[in-house]
C-alpha positions in Angstrom: -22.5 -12.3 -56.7 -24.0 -11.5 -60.2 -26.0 -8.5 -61.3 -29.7 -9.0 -60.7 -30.2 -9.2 -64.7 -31.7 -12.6 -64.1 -35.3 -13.6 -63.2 -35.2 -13.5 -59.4 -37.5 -13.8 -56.8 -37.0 -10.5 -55.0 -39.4 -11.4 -52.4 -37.0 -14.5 -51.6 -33.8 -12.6 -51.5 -35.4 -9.9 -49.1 -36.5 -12.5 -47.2 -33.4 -14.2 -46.7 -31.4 -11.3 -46.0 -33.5 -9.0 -44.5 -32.5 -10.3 -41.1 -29.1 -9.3 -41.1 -30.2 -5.9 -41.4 -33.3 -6.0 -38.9 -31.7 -8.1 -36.0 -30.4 -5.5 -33.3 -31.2 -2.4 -34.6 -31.2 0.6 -32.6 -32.8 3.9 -32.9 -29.1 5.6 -34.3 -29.1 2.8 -37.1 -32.5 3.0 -37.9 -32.1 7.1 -38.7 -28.6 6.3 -40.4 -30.3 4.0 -43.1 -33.4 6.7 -43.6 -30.8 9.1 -44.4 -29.1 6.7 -46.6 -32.5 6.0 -48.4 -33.5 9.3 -48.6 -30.4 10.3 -50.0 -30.9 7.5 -53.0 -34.4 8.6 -53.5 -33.6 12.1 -53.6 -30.7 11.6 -56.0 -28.2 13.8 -53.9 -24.9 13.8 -54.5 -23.4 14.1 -50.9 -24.3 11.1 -48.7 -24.5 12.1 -45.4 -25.5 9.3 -43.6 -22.7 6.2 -43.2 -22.8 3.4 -45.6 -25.8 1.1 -44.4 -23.8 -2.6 -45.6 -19.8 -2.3 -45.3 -18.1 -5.0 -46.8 -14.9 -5.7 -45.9 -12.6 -7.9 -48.1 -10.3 -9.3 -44.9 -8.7 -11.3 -47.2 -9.5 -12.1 -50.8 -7.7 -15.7 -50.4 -10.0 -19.1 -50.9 -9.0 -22.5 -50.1 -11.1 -23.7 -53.4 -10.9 -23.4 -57.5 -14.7 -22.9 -57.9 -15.6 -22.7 -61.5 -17.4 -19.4 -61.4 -14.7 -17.8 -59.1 -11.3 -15.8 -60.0 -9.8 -18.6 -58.4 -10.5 -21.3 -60.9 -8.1 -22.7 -62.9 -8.1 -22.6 -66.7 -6.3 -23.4 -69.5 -7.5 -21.1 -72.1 -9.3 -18.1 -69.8 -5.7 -15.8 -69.9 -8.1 -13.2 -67.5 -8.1 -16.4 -64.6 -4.5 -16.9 -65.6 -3.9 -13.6 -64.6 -5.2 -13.7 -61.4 -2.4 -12.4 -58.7 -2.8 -13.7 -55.0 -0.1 -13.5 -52.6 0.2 -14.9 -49.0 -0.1 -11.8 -47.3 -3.0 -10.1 -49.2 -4.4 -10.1 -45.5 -6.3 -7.0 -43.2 -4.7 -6.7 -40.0 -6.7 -6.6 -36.5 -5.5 -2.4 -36.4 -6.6 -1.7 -39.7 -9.8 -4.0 -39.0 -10.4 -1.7 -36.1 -9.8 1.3 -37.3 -12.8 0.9 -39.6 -15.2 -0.5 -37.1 -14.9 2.8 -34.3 -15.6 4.8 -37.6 -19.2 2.9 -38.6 -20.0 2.1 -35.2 -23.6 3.3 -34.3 -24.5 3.9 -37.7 -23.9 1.3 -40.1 -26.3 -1.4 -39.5 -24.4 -4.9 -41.2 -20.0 -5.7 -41.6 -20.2 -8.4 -44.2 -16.4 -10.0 -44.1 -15.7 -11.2 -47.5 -15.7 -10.6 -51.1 -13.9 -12.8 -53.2 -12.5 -14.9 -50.5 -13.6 -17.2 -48.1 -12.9 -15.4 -44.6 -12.1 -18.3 -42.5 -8.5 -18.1 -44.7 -7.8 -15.0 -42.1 -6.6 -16.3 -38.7 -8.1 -13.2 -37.1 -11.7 -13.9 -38.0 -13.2 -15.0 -34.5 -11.2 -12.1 -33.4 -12.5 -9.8 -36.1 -16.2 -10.3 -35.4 -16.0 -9.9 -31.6 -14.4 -6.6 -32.6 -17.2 -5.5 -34.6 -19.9 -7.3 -32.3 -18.5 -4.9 -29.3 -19.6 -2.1 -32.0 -23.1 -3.5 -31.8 -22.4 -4.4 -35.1 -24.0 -7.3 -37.1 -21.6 -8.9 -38.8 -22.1 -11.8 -41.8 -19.8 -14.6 -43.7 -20.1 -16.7 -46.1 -17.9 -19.8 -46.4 -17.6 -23.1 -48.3 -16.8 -24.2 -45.0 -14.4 -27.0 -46.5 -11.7 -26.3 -43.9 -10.1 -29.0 -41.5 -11.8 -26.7 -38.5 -11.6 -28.2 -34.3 -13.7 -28.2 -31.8 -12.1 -25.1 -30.6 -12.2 -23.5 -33.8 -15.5 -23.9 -34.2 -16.3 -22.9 -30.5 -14.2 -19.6 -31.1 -16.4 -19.0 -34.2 -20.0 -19.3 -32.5 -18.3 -17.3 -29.5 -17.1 -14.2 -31.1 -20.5 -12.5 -31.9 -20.8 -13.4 -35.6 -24.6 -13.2 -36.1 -25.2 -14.5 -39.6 -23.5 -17.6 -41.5 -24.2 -19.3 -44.8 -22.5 -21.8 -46.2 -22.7 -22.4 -49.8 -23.4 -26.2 -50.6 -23.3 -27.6 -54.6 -24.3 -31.3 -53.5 -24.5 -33.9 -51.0 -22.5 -36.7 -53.3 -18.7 -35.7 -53.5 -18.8 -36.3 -57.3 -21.7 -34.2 -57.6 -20.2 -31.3 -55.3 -16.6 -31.4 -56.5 -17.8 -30.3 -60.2 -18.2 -26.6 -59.4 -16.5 -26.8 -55.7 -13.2 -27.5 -57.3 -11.5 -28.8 -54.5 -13.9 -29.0 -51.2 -15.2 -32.0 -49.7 -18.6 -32.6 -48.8 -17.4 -35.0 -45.9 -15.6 -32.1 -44.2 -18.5 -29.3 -44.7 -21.8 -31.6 -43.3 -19.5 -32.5 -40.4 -18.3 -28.7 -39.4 -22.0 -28.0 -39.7 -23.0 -30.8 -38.0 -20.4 -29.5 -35.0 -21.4 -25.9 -35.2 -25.3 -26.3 -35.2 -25.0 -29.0 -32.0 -22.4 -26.6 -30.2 -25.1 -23.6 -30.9 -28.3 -26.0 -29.8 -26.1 -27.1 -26.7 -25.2 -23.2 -25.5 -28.6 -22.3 -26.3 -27.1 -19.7 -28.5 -29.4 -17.8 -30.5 -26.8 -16.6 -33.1 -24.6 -17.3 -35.5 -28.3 -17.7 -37.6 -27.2 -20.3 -40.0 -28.1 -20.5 -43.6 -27.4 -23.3 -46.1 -27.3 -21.9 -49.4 -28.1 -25.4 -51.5 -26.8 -24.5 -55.0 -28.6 -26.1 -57.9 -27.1 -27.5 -60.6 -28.5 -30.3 -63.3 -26.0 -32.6 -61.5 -27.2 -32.3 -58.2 -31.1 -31.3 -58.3 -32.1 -34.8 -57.4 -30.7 -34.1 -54.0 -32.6 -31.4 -52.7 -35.2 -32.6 -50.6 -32.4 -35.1 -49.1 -30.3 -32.0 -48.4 -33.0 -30.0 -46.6 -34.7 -32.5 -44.4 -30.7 -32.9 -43.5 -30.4 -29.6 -42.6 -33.4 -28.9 -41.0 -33.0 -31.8 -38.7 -29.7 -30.5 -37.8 -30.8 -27.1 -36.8 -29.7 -24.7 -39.8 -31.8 -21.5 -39.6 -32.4 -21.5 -43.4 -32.3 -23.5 -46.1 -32.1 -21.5 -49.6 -31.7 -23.0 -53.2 -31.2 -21.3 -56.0 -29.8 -22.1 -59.6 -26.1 -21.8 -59.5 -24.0 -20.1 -62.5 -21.7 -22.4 -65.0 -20.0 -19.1 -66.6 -16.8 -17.2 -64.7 -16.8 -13.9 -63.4 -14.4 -13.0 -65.5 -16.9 -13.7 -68.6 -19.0 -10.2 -67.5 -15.9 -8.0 -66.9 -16.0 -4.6 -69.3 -14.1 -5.9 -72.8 -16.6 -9.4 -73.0 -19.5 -7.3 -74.1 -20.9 -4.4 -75.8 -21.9 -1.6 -74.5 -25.3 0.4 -76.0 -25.8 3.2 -74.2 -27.0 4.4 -71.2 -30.8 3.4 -69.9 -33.2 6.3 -69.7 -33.3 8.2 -66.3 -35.5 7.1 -64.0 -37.1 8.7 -61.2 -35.0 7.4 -59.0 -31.2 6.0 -59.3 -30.9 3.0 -60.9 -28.0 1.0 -58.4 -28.8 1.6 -54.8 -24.7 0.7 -54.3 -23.2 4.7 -53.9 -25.7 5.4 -51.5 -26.1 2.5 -49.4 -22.9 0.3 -49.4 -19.7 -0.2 -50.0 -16.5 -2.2 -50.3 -13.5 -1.6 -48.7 -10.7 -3.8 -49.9 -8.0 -5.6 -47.7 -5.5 -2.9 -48.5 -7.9 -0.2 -47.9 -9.1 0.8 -51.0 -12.9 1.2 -51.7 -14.5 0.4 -54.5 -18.1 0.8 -54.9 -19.9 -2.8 -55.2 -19.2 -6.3 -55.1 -21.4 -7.3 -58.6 -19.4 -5.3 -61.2 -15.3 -6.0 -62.5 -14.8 -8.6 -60.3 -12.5 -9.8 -62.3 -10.2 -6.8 -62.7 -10.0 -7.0 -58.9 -6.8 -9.3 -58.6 -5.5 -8.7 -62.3 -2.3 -8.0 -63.1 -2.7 -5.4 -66.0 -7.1 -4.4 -65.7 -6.7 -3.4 -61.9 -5.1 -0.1 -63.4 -8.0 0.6 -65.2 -10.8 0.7 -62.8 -9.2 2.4 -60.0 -10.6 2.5 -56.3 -12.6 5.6 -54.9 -9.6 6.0 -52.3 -8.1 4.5 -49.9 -9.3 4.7 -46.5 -6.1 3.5 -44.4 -4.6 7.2 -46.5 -7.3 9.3 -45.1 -11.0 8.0 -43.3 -14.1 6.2 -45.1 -16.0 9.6 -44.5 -13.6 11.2 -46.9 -14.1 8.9 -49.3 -17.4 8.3 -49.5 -18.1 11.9 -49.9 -15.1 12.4 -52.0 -15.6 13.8 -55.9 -15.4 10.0 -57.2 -18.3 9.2 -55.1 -20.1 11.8 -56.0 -19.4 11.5 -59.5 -21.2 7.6 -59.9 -24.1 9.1 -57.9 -24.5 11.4 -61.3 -23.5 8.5 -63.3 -26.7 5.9 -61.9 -29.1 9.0 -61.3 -28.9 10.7 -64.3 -27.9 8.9 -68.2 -26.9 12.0 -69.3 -24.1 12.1 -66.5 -23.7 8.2 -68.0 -22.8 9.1 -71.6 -20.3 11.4 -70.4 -19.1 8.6 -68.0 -15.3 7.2 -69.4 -14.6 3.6 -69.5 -12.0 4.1 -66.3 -15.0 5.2 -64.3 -16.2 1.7 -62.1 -19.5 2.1 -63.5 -18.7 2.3 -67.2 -20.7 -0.6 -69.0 -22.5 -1.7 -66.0 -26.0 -3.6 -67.0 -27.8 -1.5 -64.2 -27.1 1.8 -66.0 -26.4 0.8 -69.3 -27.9 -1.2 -72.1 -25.4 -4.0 -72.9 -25.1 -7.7 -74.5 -24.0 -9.2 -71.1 -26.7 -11.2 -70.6 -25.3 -13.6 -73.7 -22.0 -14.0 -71.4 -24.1 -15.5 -68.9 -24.5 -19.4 -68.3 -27.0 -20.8 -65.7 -27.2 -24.2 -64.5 -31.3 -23.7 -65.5 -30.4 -24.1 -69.4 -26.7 -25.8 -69.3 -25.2 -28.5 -68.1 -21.8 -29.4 -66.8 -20.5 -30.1 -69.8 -20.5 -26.3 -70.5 -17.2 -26.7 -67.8 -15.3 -28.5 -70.3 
């Protein structure tokens, strides 16, 4: 999850993810996301079509430390210090539902994490079947590092999840235990291995299973290993891509300068108000999953980038057409709407609207080494 500031290949990530959003559409969905696109390319305020992506942050709880994650550990970052998870930071099945018969028929994909790993909640295989009764496509991603049985697993591939990646740093524990601060390989290639034979043994068509192989200087020289592995076994996809050595925490507002805002353009320059959003376990929205992630889960910087609203206090409808929404619609579509824009407004400082130094702040494994970890 980091702003797309970086040299990317945009044809790639469409690629990869454009099934997720293609795989069962209907007629209702398909006229939901025009309206959502039209509304982004006309720059109105008032959204009346339903988010196209909803993600919904079941439980922002993770079994790892992964370097680039809030849930690191670190001696001298006070910002991952500060981090506050609790036990029961967990959306229950009601709550769950409650947003599903609200997007149902309109939003296209229910994406089931944000700064967790979702197989934390006990209620996942429960959760997707919920939104897969919707006709919903729903997607996780996972480190997959969990102690997980056969019936676990079976539960999983039952429930109607249609899209699963799993995020992969190395084949060698030594390699993989450097940024996936407390996974084990051994565990994750045999889930998979479990998963992918259960799915080729029901004939299943989904979950569609994507390894994500993340590349890093340390474990590069396993790639081709990794994929004929996977392939053999049956994944769906195998993506690599260079993996990040800074934290989140290093592109939160107060890390960089701020310019100004960029020049309007034709059209708004984050597609985020308009097409998605990011409902939180206890309800509140917040609109994207690339900006302030670390402010999230903070003791003291949560109170300064408040939510949108809270949807278990009144419905998503209301808040996505509510006067903060509106207001960052006028903040990406227009920069004069941007200067005026106060630092307590979510989209304060953000690289897709304004012109900032956070591109210093960021670390990829293409350029560093591991030793930047240190």
């Amino acid at each position: 999850m980091t702003f797309p500031t970086r040299k990317v290949s945009y044809k790639k990530l469409i690629k990869r993810r454009l099934g997720r959003f293609i795989d069962n559409l209907s007629v209702s969905k398909a006229l939901n996301s025009a309206g959502a696109i039209l509304a982004f390319l006309t720059k109105q305020n008032r959204v009346h079509a339903k988010p196209i992506i909803v993600k919904i942050d079941i439980s922002p709880l993770c079994n790892l430390s992964c370097t680039v994650c809030v849930h690191a550990k670190s001696s001298s970052n006070t910002d991952i210090q500060k981090q506050s998870f609790t036990a029961d930071q967990k959306m229950d099945i009601a709550q769950f539902s409650r947003i599903i018969d609200e997007i149902k028929g309109k939003t296209t994909l229910v994406s089931l994490y944000y700064l967790g790993d979702p197989l934390i909640h006990p209620d996942l295989a429960q959760m997707c079947a919920i939104a897969s009764k919707a006709k919903l496509n729903t997607h996780i991603s996972s480190n997959f590092s969990f102690n997980l049985s056969d019936e676990k697993i079976k539960a999983l591939v039952l429930s109607g999840l249609t899209h699963l990646t799993i995020c992969i740093d190395g084949l060698k524990q030594e390699d993989y235990e450097i940024t996936r601060v407390g996974g084990r390989i051994n565990v994750v290639i045999d889930n998979l291995t479990r998963i992918c034979r259960l799915k080729k043994d029901m004939h299943l068509e989904y979950p569609r299973i994507e390894v994500q192989y993340i590349k890093y200087q340390h474990n590069v020289h396993d790639i081709e290993t990794a994929r004929t592995l996977f392939t053999e076994m049956g994944v769906d996809q195998f993506t690599t891509f260079w993996g990040s050595l800074h934290n989140y925490t290093d592109y939160d507002p107060g890390t960089f300068a701020i310019k100004g805002p960029k020049k309007t353009k034709a059209i708004p320059r984050c597609h985020w108000p308009y097409m998605g959003t990011v409902i939180k376990y206890n309800g509140d929205v917040i609109p994207c999953c690339t900006y302030r992630l670390g402010e999230q889960y903070h003791k003291e910087k949560k109170l300064k980038s408040p939510s949108l609203g809270n949807i278990f206090n009144s419905s998503l409808s209301q808040v996505w057409n509510g006067a903060p929404y509106q207001e960052l619609r006028k903040v990406v579509s227009n920069s004069r709407h941007a200067e005026k824009c106060g630092e307590h407004s979510f989209c304060h400082g953000c690289p897709m609207v304004y012109d900032t130094t956070v591109m210093n702040n960021y670390k990829y494994a293409n350029k560093y080494t591991k030793d930047l970890l240190k």
